[in-house]
N, C-alpha and C positions, 0 to 999 in steps of 0.2 A: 217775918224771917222764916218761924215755920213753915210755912206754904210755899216759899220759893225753895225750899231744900231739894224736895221731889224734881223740880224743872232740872235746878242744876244737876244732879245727880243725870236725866235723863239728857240733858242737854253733852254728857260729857259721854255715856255710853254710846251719843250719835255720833259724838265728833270724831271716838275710836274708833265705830265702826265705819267708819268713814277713812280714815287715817288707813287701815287693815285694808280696806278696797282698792285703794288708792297706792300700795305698795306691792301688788301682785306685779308680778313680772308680765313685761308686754310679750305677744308671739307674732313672732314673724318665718313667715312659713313661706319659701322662694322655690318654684315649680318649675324649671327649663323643660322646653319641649324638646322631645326627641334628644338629648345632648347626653350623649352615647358617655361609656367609661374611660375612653381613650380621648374623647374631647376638653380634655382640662389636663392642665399641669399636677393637677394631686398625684398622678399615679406614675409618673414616670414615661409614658405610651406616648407625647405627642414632641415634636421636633418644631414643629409650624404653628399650633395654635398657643396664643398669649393670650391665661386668665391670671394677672397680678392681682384682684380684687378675689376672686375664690380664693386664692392663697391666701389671703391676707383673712381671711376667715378663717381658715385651716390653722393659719398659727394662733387666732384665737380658742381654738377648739376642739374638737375631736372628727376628726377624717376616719371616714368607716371604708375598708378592704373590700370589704365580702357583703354590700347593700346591693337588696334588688325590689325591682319596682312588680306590684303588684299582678302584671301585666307584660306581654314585649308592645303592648298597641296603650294610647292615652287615657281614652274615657275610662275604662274599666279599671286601671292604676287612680285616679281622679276620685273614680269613686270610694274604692280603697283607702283612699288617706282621709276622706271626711266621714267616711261609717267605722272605720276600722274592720270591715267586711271584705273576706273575696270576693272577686266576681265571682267564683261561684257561687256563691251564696245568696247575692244581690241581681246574678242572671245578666249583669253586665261587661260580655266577652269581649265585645267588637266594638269601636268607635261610629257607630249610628244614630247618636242622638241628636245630629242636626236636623235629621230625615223626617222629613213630615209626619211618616206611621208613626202612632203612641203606644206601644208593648209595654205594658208596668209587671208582666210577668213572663218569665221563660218558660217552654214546653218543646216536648222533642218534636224533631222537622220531621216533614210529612215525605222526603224524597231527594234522590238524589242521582246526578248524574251513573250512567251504566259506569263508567272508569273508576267510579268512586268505590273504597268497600264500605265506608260509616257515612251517614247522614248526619248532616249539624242541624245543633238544637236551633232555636229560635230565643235570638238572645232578647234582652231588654232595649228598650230606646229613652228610656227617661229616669233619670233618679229618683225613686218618689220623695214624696216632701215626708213621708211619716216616720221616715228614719231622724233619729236625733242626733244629727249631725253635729260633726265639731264645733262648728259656728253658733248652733244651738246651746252648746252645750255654754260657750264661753261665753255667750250674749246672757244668759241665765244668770250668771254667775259677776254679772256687770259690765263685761270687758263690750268696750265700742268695736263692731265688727266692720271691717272692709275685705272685699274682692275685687281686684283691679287684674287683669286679662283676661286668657283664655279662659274660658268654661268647662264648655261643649258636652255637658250632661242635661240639656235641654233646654228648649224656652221658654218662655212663660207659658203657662204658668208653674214650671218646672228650674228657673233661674236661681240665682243666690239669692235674689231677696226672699226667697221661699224656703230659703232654705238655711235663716240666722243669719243671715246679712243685712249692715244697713244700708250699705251703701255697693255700688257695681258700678264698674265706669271698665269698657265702655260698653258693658249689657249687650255683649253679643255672643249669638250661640255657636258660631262656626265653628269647624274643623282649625281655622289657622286665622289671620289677621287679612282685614277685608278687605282684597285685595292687593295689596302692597304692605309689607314693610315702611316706605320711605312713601309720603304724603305727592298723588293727594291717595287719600284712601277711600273705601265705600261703606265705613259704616254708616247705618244710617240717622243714627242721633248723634255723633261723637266726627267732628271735622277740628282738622289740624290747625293750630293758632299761628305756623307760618309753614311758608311753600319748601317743601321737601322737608319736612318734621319726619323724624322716625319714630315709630311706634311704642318700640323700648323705652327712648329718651322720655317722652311723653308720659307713658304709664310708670315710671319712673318719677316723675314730675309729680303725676295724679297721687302716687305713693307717700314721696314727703311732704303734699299740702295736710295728707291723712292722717300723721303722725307728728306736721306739728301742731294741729287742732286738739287733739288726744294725748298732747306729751306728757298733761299732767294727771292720765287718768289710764288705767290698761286698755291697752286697744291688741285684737287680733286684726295683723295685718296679711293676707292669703295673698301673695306675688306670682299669679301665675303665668309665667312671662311666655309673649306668642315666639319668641325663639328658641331654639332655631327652625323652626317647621318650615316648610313650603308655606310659600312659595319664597322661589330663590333669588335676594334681590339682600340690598346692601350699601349704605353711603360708598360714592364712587373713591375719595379718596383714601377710604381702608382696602376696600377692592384693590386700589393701582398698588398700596403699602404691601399687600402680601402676592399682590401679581408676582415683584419682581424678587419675593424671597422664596417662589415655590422650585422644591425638586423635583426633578418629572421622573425621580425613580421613588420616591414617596409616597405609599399610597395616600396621604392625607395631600391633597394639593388643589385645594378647588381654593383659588382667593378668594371668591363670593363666601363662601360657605366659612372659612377661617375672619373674612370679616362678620358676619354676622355672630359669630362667637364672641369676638371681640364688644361688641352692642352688648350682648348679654352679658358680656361681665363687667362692662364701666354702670349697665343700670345696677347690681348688684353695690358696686363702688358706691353708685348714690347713694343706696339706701344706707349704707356704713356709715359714710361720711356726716349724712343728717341724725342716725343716732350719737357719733360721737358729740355733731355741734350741739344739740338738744342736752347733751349729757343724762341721756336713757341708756344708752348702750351698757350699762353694768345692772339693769334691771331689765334688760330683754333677749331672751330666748329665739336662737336663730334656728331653723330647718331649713340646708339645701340640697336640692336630691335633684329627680327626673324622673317625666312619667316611666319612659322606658330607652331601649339601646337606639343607636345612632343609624340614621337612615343609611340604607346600602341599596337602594333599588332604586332611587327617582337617579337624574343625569343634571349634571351643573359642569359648567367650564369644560366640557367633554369628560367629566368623570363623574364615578360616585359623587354625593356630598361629602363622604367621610370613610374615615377605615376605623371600625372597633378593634383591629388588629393589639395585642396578641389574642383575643377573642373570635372565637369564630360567630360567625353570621352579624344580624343587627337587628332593626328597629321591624317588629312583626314575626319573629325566628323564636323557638325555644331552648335555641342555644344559649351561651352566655354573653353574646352579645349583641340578645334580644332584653336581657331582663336584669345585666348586672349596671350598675348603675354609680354616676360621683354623688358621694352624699357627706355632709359634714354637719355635723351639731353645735353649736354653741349653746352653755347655759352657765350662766356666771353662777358660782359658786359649786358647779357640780363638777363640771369639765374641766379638766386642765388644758392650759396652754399649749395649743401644738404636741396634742398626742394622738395616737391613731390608734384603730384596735379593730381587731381581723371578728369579732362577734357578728354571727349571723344575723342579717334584721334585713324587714322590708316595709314596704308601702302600709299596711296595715299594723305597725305599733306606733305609728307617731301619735295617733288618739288614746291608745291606752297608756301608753307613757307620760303626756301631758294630763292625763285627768290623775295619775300617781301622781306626778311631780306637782303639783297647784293643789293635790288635797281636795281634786271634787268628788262628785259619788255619780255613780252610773244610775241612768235615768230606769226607773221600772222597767224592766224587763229586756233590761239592755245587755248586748254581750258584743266580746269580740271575737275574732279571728286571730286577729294582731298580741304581741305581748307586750309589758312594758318593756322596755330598756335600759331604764332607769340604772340596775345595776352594772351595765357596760360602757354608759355616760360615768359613772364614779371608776371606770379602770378596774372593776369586778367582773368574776364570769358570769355570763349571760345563762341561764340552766335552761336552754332550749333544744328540744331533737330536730325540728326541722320547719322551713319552709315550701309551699305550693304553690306554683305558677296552673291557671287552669286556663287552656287557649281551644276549643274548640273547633276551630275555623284553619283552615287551608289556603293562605292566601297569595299564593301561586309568587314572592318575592326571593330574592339568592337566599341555599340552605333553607326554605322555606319547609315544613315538616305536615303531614295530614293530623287533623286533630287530634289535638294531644293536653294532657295533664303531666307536670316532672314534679319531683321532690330535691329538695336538696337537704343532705344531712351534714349536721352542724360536724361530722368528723371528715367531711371532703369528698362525698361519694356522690353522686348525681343521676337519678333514673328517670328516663323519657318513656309516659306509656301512650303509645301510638293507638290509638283506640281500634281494637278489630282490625289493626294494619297488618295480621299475620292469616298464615292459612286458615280456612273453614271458620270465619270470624272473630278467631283468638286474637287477644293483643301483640305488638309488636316493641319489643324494648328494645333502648338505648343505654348502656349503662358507660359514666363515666370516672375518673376517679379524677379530680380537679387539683388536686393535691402535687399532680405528677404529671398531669396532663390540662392543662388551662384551656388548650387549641381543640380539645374533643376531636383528636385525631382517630382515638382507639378505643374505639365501640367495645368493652370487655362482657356484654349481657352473655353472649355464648359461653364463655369461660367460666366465668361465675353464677349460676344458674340462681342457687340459695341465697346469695346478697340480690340478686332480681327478685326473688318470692320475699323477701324480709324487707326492701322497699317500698314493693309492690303492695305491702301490708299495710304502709304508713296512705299508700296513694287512696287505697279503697276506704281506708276509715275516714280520711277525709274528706272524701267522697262523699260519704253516708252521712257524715257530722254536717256538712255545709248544705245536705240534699241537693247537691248540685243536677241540675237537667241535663243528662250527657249523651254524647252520638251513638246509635244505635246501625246495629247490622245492616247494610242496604239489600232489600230483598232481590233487590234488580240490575244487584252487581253481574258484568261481564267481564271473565279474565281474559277473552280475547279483546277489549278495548283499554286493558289495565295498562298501563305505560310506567311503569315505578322508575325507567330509569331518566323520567322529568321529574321526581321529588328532587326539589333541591335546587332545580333550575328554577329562572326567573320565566314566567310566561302571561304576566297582566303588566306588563310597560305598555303605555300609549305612550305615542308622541303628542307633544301637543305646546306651542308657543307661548313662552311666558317671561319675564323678565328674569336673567341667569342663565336663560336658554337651557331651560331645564324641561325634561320630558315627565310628564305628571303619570305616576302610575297610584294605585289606590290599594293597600294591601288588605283587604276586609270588607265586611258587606257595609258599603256606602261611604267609607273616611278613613280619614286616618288621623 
């Protein structure tokens, strides 16, 4: 009986720590593409689109005012949420990672149109695997990891399984879902189990096989759903449902485009529904956000896809709606029920918040960008001065701006620096006060000089803290080829035939 004491004893230290494993709270992290701030019923902005399943999150949880996504463009938001890193930092500006070229490092561009007066860097095209991504972190730490959609931060050997995942379904590294929405489609390991299957539904499907295999164990589940992006297509009888409820003085009125919201919010409903039935949902942690603002430059139904209205601009813009974004938290025991809170947060705290709130420790030499949240999910202030959007790139879409870095500060004020967009290579401000003005109607930089230089202070530290690769002077500018009064206008629409009868334009070098 001596001798067995030691067993038992160790046989019970296992079984707790087994028990303590086994009661960590699940994550479920849900990514809409492109699904602007005005595309959801949280805020009040849409007349036409129906999300009863976001809602129904939001009265579990906390709806956040004032979230923006790391980026107005996907991959460099993307990367954002799994390093807790800016693009600046990570050198991933532009949605290129599907592109063959492999860049693992940013360096300033070699040149650039006579019109132009800055040259853009040379961003990144792959996430490397040496960062210790989220998925890493929580795979460490025991949680069973899944990625089911979109990627698009590269392919193998640059995919999620490289990057703390066990599982990828459907392992594809595009810009948007291959081919179609609505089956048949062109991945090419992943075909539809019946004729005209949507994609949503589907990965949806792939979702809860994942989580009820995992129900009795923590599982991170990463949803990164391929809508609403291009291409523009849609079950026909949601299409004909909001055909006949559209107003044609509305700017939101593309039926395609309010169905395919629709898709994205009943896959959302799946996932609910199978944590209630599982009865996990009071041990699991939701995130739902968007890489960045709602497209306003491709053509569906003879219109935009969408209107970020009361927002100006959209998806590729450093306006605000290019980068403000619907996001809601849920975390049982932290969150209250249907409370909302105007705390400034973006794409880079969801990894530092989650390694607070779980009690992990940051890997050697690890930092972030991002802050926690933690005390603005308990209904506390947030003690933050500001966040960075860093966009580089010119991508010729409506309100579209020459490469630019903004700040926004947590007291309502908002600076656009236009990199060497003013005389003799000087920068060029935007300054807004959001507080008073949402619509960034009134440029006030001229009027207040000194709140431009004390913004302006927050942009260059970050700057220099993140070593970000930024546009430099073109030595081959010509002011007789300079055309300023097309900033803003749209001028990279192709036409080009596709289901939705949508004109495909590309806002960035290679995707979007």
């Amino acid at each position: 009986m001596k001798h067995l004491l030691p067993f038992a004893i160790l046989a019970f230290l296992c079984s707790r720590s087994v028990a303590a494993e086994d009661s960590k709270p699940n994550v479920l992290l849900i990514l809409a593409d492109d699904l602007g701030w005005s595309d959801t019923t949280l805020y009040g902005t849409t007349k036409f689109y129906q999300t009863p399943n976001i809602e129904r999150l939001a009265q579990r949880g906390m709806t956040f005012t004032r979230a923006y996504s790391a980026s107005p463009l996907c991959s460099p938001t993307r990367s954002a949420i799994l390093t807790g890193l800016s693009p600046a930092r990570t050198g991933i500006t532009t949605p290129n990672c599907h592109l063959p070229h492999v860049v693992l490092e940013a360096s300033p561009g070699k040149s650039a149109a006579a019109n132009q007066k800055a040259i853009q860097p040379t961003p990144v095209s792959r996430l490397k695997t040496d960062y210790h991504t989220l998925a890493k972190l929580l795979k460490d730490a025991g949680y069973a990891t899944g990625h089911f959609g979109k990627w698009h931060l590269g392919p193998e050997p640059y995919s999620p399984l490289q990057h703390g995942f066990d599982v990828d379904v459907p392992h594809w590294p595009g810009p948007g879902p291959a081919g179609s929405f609505v089956a048949p489609w062109k991945f090419p390991d992943f075909k539809e189990r019946t004729p005209g299957e949507h994609i949503e539904d589907r990965m949806a499907q792939e979702a809860v096989a994942f989580m009820e295999k995992h129900k009795d164990h923590p599982f991170y589940l990463n949803y990164w759903q391929f809508s609403v992006h291009a291409p523009f297509d849609a079950k026909k009888a949601l299409i004909e449902k909001y055909r006949a409820r559209v107003n044609p003085s509305d700017p939101q009125r593309s039926p395609t485009y309010a169905a395919m919201v629709e898709s994205m919010d009943e896959a959302v409903g799946t996932l609910l529904d199978t944590l209630d039935r599982l009865k996990i949902a009071d041990r699991t942690i939701i995130i739902f956000t968007s890489d960045n603002g709602g497209n306003m430059y491709n053509e569906v139904d003879g219109t935009t896809p969408t209107s970020n209205a009361p927002l100006r601009g959209g998806k590729a813009t450093m306006f605000e709606g290019g980068t403000r974004v619907p996001c809601v938290v849920l975390w049982p025991g932290i969150t209250a029920a249907g409370a909302r809170s105007d705390a400034l947060i973006q794409s880079e705290d969801f990894y530092p918040t989650l390694l607070e709130g779980l009690g992990l420790k940051l890997a050697p030499g690890q930092r972030f960008d991002g802050v926690s949240i933690l005390p603005a999910l308990k209904g506390l202030p947030l003690a933050r001065d500001a966040v960075f959007q860093y966009f580089p790139h010119a991508p010729g879409v409506p309100d579209w701006l020459p490469p630019s870095v903004s700040v926004h500060r947590a007291d309502g004020w908002k600076l656009i620096r236009i990199f060497h967009g003013g005389d003799n290579g000087a920068h060029r401000y935007l300054l807004f006060n959001l507080r008073d003005d949402l619509g960034e109607k009134h440029n006030l930089a001229a009027q207040k000089p000194e709140l431009v230089r004390e913004l302006d202070a927050l942009i260059e530290k970050f700057l220099a803290d993140t070593k970000a690769v930024v546009p430099i002077p073109n030595p081959a500018f010509d002011p007789s080829k300079y055309r300023p009064e097309l900033e803003g206008v749209q001028t990279n629409q192709k036409s080009g035939k596709r289901k939705g009868k949508t004109k495909a334009a590309r806002p960035a070098q290679g995707g979007d």
